[in-house]
N, C-alpha and C positions, 0 to 999 in steps of 0.2 A: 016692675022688676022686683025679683025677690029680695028679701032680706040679705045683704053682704055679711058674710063670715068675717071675713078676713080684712077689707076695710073699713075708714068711718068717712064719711062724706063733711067737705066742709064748703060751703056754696056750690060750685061746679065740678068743683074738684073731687079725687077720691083718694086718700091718703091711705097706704098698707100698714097697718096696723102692726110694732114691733112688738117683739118678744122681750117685754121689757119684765117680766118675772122671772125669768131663763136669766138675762142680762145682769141685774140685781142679786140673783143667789151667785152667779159668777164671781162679781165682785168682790161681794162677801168670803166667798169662799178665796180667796186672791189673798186679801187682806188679811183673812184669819192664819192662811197660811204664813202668811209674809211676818205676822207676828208670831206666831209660836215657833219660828225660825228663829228667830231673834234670840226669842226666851228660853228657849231649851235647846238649843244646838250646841254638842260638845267641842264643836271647833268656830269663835266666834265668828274667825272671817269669814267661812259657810254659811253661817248662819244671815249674817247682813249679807250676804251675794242672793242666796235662797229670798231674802224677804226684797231687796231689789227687783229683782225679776219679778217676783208675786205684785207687790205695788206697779211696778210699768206694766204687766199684764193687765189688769187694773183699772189702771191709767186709758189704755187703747182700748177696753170693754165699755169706759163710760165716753170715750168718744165715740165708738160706734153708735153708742145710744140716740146720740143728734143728728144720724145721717135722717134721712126721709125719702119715700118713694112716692112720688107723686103721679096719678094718672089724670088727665086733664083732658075729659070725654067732649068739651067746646071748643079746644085747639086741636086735640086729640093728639095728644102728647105727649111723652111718661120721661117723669127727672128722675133722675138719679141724684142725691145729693148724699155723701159717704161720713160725713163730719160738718161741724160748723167753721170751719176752717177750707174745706172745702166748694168749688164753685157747683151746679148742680151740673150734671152734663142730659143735656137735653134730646131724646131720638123722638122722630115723627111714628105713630102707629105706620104710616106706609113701610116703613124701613123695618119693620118686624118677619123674623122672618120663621120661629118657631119656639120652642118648650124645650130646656133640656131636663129632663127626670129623673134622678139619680137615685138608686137605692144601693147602700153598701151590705154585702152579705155578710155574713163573719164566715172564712175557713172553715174551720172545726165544725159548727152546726149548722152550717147554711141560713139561720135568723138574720133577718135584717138589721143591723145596729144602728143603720145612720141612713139618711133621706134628706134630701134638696132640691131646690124647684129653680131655674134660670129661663131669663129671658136670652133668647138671640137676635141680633140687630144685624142686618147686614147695608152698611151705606159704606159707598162710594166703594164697592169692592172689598171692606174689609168687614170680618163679622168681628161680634163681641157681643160677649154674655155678662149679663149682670143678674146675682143672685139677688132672687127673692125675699126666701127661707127655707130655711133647713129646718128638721124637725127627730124626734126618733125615730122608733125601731118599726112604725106601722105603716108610714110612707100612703097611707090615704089622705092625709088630707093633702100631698102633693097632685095626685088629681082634682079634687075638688080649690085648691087656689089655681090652676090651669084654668081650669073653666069658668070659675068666677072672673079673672084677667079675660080671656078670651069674652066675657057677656059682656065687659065693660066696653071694651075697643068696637067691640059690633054697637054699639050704643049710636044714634042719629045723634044729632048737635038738638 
């Protein structure tokens, strides 16, 4: 098997690899804002509402950073785990039922601004999608993580 982009293998397992540079400048950026709110806002209570919001934004960017997607090519298996407070929710590869591929255009110049990659699960009659990643405005590498996903799940025990 080729070299994985987008995950890193840890015994049997294959763990999707976060966007923890994206994650980390958000925060930053959260925080910075949430304090120059504070420091230069000419209405204070604006200013502490403004840096509220920026800190709990924040707050839910570095809990996203603990969730984890696990593919499990010897049970054949893929968790979902959203937080560390959360339980993982577990679907079987049989229960897969496709890719959803999303590229957002912009109005005005037709360029694509925004891009995301979802799996769809369909058990016991109800689907649901659970996002990959999202990425910008070039939306390639949302076919090349499709296909990596897909090389994994065809994977023998």
């Amino acid at each position: 098997m080729e070299k994985l982009r987008y995950f890193k293998k840890e015994g049997d397992d294959y763990i999707l690899k976060s966007q923890r540079v994206l994650n980390v400048f958000l925060i930053l950026f959260c925080v910075l804002l949430g304090v120059f709110g504070i420091l230069k806002a000419t209405n204070p209570k604006a200013g502490i509402l403004l840096a509220v919001i920026m800190f709990a934004l924040a707050a839910i960017i570095a809990y996203k950073l603990t969730g984890k997607t696990v593919f499990s090519v010897e049970q054949r298996t893929v968790s979902f785990k959203k937080g560390f407070l959360n339980k993982p929710v577990v679907y079987s590869f049989d229960d897969f039922s496709g890719f959803v591929l999303t590229k957002i255009r912009s109005a005005d110049s037709g360029l694509a601004t925004n891009s995301h990659v979802a799996m769809c699960f369909d058990k016991n009659g109800k689907e649901k999608k659970y996002m990959l990643r999202q990425g910008g405005s070039r939306g390639k590498y949302a076919d090349k993580l499709a296909a990596e996903v897909e090389s994994l799940m065809k994977q023998e025990k």
